[in-house]
N, C-alpha and C positions, 0 to 999 in steps of 0.2 A: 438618518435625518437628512432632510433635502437642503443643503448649501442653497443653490439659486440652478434655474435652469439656464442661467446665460453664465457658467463658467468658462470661462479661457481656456485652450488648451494651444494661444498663438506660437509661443515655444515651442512646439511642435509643427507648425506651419497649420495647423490646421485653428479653421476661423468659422466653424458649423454655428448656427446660428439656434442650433438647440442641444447644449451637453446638459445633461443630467448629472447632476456629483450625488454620491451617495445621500439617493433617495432614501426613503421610508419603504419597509419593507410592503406595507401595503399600496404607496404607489409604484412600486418594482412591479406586484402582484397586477394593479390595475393598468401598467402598462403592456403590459405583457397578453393580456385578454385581448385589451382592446384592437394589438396587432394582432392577432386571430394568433397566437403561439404557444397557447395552451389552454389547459381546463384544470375545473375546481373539483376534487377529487371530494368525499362526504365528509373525511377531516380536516378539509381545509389546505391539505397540499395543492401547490401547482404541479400537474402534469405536462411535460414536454417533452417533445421528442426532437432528437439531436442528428436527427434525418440519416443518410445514410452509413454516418459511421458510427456505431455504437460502442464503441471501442478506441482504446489506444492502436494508431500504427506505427511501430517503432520504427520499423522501416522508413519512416517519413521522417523524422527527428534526426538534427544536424547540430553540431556546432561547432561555430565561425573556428577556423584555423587562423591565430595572429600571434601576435608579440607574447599576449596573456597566456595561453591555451594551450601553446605547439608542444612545449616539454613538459607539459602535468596532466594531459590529458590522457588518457588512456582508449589510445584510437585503434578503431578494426569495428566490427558489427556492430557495437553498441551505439558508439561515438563515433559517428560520421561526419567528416571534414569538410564544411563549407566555405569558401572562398569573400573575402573581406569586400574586395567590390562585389560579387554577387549579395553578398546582405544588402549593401548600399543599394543596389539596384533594388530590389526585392522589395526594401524596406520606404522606397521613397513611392513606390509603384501601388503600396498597401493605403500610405498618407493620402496619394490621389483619390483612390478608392473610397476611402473615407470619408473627402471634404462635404462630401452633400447627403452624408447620412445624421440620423439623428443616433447622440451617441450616449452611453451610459459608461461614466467614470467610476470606481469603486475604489475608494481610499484604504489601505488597511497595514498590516502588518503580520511577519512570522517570527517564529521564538516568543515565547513565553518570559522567559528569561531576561530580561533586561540586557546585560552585557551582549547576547548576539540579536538583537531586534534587528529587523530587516524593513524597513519600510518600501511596501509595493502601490504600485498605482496599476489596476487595471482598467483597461478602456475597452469597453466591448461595442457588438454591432445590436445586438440583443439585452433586452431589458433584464429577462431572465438570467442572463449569462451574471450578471452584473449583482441580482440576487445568490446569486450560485457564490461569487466571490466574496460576496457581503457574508453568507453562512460559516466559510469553509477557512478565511482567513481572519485574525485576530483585529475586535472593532476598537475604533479611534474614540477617545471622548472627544465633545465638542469644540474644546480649547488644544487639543491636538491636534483634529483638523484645520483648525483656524493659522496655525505653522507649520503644517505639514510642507514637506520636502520627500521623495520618492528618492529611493536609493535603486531600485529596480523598477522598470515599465514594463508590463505586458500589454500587447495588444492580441486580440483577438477578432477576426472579421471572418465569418462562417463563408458571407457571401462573395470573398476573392478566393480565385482561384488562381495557382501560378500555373503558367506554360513549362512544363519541365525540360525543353529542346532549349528555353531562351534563359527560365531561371536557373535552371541548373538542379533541379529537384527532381527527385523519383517519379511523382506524380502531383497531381492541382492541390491536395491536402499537404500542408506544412507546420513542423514546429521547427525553431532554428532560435537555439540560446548564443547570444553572443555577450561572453566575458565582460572586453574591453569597454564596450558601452554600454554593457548593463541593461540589454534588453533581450525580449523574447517576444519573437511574432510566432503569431498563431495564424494559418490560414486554410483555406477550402472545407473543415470540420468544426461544427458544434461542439460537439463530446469534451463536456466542459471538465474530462478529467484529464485532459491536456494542460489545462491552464494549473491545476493543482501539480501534478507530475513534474510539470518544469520548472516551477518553481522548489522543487523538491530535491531536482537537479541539479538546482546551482547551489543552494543549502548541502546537500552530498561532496561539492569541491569546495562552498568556503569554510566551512566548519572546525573539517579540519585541519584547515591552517590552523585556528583557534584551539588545539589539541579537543577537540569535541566529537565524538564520536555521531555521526548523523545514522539513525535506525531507520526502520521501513517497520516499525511496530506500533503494537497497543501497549498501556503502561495502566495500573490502577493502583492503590494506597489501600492498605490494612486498618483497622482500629488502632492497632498501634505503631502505625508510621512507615510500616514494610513495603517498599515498593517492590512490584514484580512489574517484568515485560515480556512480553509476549510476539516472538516470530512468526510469520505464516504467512507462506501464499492464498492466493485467493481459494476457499472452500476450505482452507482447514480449522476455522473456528476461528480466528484471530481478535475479530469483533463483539463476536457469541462468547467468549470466553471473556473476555476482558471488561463487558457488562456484566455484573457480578453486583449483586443488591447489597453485600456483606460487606464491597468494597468501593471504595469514590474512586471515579474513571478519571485519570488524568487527558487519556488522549486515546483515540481508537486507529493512529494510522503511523504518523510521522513525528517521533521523539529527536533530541540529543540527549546526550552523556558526557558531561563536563568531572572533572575533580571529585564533586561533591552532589550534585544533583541529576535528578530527569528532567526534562519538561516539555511542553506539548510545543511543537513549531507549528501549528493548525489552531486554528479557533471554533473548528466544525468538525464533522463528520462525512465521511462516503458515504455509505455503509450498503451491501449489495444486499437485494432483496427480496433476490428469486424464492419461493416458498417459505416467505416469511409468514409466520403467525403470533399472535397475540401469547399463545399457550406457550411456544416453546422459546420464544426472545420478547418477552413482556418490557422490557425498558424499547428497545430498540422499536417496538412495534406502536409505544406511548408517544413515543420522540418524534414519528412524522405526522404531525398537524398543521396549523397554518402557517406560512413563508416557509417549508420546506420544500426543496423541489426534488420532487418524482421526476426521475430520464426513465424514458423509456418501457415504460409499463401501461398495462390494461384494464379495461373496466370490466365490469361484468355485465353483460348485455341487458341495455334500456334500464343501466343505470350508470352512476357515479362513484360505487363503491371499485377499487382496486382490487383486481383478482391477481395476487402476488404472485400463485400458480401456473400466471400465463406466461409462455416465453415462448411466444411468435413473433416479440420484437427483437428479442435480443435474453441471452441466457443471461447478461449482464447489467440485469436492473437494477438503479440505484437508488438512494437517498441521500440527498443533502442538506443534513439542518446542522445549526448553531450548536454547540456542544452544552447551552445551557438548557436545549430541549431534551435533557437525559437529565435524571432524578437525582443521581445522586453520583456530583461531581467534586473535585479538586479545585478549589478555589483561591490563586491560580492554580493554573496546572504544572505546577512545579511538586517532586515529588523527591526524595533522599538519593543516593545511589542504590539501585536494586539490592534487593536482596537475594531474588529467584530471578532465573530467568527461562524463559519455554521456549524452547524450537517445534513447533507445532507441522504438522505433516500428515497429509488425509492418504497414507499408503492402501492403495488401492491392491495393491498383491498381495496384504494379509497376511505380513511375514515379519513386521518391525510392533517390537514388544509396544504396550499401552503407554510403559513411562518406562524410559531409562533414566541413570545420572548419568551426566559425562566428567572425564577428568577435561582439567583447560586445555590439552592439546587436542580431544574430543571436541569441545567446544568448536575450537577454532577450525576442526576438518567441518563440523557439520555445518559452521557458520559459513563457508566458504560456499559446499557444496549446495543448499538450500531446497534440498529437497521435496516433491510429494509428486502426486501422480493423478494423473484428469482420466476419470473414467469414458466408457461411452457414455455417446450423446452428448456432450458436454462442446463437444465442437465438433464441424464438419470432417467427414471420413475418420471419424476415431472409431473402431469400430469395440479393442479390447483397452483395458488400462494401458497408460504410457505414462513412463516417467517424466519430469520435468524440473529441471534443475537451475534454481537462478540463484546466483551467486549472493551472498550474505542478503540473502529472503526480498530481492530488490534489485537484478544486475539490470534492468534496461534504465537505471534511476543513479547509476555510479559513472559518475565523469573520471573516476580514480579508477587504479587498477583494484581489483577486489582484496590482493591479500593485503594492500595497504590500508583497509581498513580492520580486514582480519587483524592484523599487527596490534589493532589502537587496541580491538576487543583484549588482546591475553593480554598486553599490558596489562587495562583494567581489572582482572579477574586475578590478574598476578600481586593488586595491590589491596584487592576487597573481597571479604569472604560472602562469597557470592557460591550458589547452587545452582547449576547449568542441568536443566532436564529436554530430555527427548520426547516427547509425548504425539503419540498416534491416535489420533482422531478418525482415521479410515479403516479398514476392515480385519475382520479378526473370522480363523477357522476359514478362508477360503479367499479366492481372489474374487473382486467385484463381478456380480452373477451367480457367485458359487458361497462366499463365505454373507456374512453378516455386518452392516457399519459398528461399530464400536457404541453404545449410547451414550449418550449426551450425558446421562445422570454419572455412569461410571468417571468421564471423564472428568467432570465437575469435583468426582468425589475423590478421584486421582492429585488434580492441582490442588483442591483445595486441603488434603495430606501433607503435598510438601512445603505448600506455604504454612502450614500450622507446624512444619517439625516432626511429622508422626513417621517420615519414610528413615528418618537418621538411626536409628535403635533396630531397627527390623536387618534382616538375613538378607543378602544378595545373591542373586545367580550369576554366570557368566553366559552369554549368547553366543558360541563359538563362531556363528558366523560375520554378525555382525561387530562383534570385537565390545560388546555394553554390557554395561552392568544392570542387572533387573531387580528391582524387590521382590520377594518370596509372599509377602501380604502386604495390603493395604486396608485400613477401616472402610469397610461399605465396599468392594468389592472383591465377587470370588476371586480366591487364590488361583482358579486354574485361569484365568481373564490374563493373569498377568504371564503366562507362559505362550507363545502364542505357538508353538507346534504340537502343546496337547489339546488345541482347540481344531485342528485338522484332524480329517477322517482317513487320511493318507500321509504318513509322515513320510516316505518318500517324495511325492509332488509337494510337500513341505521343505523339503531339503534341497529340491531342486527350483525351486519361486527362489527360495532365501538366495541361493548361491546366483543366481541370475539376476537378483537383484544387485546384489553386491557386487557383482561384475559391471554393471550400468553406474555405480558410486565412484566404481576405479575407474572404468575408462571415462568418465568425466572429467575426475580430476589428475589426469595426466596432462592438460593445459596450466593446473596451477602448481604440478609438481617441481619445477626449476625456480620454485619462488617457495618453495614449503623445507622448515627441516623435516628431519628423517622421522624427530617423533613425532610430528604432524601427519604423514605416510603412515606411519606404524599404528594412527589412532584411530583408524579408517577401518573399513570393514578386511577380515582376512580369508582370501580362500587359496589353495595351492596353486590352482592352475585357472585360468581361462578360458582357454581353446576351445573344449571340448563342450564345454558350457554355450548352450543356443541365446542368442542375444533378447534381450527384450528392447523394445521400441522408448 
């Protein structure tokens, strides 16, 4: 809804003489044409493109070092320490920048949950950007914006760039959260999943002060009230999976975990959407229509249709709509404490079973570890599968150190009976090039087993390598699916993937061994020796 276009933002020093406060989504949409920054896709999506970074750079992400920050932060690559007068500079240099643009306000809030609401105020340089914020975070009714008060400010301005000899930055592109005064500049990048992310990042340190567990997942609701959530780096289904017709989608990205409930700290959706179709993700594919924005994707030549299959802009195309542009949702998006929970994993080496269970010290090593593996192609000089390990499914997004949230997790799991599963989404009978992806339908028919109860009664195996327990059947898929070294034509080059892999799980997590007990260690994959075993990337 459009407030007035002559909002104040004098409090801030800036006196523009055209702000925009949380337009109407169709005049977002008609602003946005008319500065030539996007196109009308055949369902109604705006397309835009977020110029040359299509992507997060974490390398570019800071935050301020002060009073707030020095002892809880958890600094070294992730958390990079920026300087309290350098923000003030930084930050007054962005205000100038600003004063003679026209600018677009977006009111909103995160947490779902009442007790942690976070009220944000985004101010962007882009009409679009500002639509982006309107989707992706939770909307104000009209008599809450009428007493609105912002607890968090983003700014956002594509078109400053910093000097990094004079700012003190890497490079012209910048994200810099600072605590103590509760802001976040954004500058020289579009890539409106900066403004999501960092907002995601101060929600990861206030949380849990609040004993709240902040996730990097999707969560959905049963018929009968059963929450599950779902872990996963980008490509192992985390989105696909947790769109479920059977079940209401509480959130597709970024939950907490309090006592007693889940709930959505998002009001929208990402949702990436490289070879996406109609047949094989039908909610997701329904969900982008008009005021959604498309980054980064293609048409199909001398037309308007989205050809999802293209990725000459970027492997990492998105969508961003409202969460009420999906069928069938949690209303709120509050949800019980799980009852299952997925750590999802697209193992490109073809050596980790379909579904394990874990015990909670399991839990807590895989949570840490955060496993899966980017094939080729998927990025520049990748030429075979490589591992990739981010700390509880989410470490460029933790201001904390990662086992201090592991902690929160065995707590919880110590207090609720909860079902912690492994589940491989990537290849089986061979490593990527050689083996087969797992299908969709198996995998479907995997989760949706242990959500219904049917893996509890069934016979388990032992995985000698991996240290996990395996079912012996599942309803609707073959028994030999769930064995994954009777699915190779070499159970030698079986025995040496496996043990290579597990060598990449241990020396990873010898960074968080002085912070792990022993049966943490012990819950980890087991092999004698390493030496002799050839590394994988």
């Amino acid at each position: 809804m459009a407030i007035t276009s002559k909002f104040s933002l004098s409090y801030l020093g800036l006196k523009n003489p055209d702000i925009y406060r949380n337009l109407k989504v169709s005049e977002l949409v008609r602003h946005t044409l008319a500065a030539k920054q996007g196109f009308i896709a055949d369902t109604g999506a705006l397309m835009c493109d977020t110029g040359v970074f299509t992507g997060r750079t974490p390398k570019d992400k800071f935050i301020v070092n002060d009073e707030v920050s020095e002892y809880l932060v958890w600094w070294g690559e992730v958390n990079q320490p920026f300087s309290k007068t350098g923000f003030d500079q930084l930050y007054q240099k962005m205000l100038a920048y600003l004063e003679d643009k026209t600018l677009y306000v977006n009111d909103g809030y995160a947490c779902a949950a009442e007790a942690y609401r976070l009220n944000l105020r985004v101010i962007t340089e882009f009409p679009w950007q500002a639509l982006f914020a309107n989707n992706l975070f939770l909307r104000l009714t009209e008599a809450e914006l009428t007493d609105f008060k912002e607890d968090w400010l983003v700014l956002s301005a594509p078109g400053f760039f910093a000097v990094p000899q004079k700012d003190g930055t890497n490079s012209a592109n910048f994200t810099i959260i600072n605590f103590a005064k509760k802001v976040i500049l954004i500058g020289g990048t579009a890539y409106t999943g900066e403004i999501k992310k960092g907002v995601f990042t101060v929600l990861n340190y206030l949380l849990p002060q609040k004993k709240v567990l902040p996730m990097h997942c999707s969560a959905n609701i049963g018929k009968d009230g059963d929450t599950a959530i779902y872990f996963g780096l980008s490509g192992t289904g985390k989105t696909t999976l947790s769109a479920d017709a059977e079940r209401q989608l509480i959130g597709d990205d970024e939950h907490g975990w309090d006592d007693t409930q889940v709930f959505n700290i998002e009001g929208g959706c990402y949702a990436k959407c490289v070879n996406l179709t109609r047949a094989k993700e039908p909610q997701i594919f329904r969900a982008i229509k008009y005021g959604t924005v498309l980054e980064n994707t293609c048409f199909f030549p001398d037309s308007n249709q989205v050809n999802f299959a293209d990725t000459s802009e970027t492997e990492n195309t998105r969508a961003a709509y409202p969460i009420h542009n999906m069928e069938n949702i949690a209303e709120p998006s509050i949800g019980k404490s799980p009852k299952n929970i997925f750590f999802l994993t697209a193992d490109a080496f073809g050596v980790l079973p379909p579904i394990s269970r874990l015990t909670i010290d399991q839990a807590m090593y895989h949570f840490i570890s955060g496993y899966t593996a980017k094939v080729a192609g998927t990025e520049a000089g990748i030429t075979e599968p490589t591992t990739t390990f981010s700390a509880c499914f989410g470490k460029p997004f933790l201001p904390l150190h990662p086992m201090s949230y592991a902690l929160m997790l065995g707590e919880k799991l110590k207090k609720e009976p909860v079902s912690v599963w492994l589940v491989n989404t990537g290849w089986t009978g061979g490593s990527y090039g050689f083996g087969e992806r797992i299908a969709l339908t198996h995998t479907r028919a995997l989760i949706a087993a242990a959500l219904a109860g049917e893996l509890e009664g069934v016979e388990y195996a032992r995985d000698r390598t991996f240290n996990l327990s395996v079912p012996k059947s599942c309803p609707g898929v073959p028994a030999e699916l769930l064995n994954p070294e009777s699915q190779w034509a070499d159970a030698y080059q079986y025995q040496l993937t496996a043990k290579k892999l597990a060598a990449a799980f241990i020396k990873n997590f010898k960074q968080y061994k002085d912070y792990a007990t022993e049966a943490i260690l012990q819950a980890g994959p087991q092999i004698r020796t390493v030496h002799d075993i050839p590394s994988i990337k």
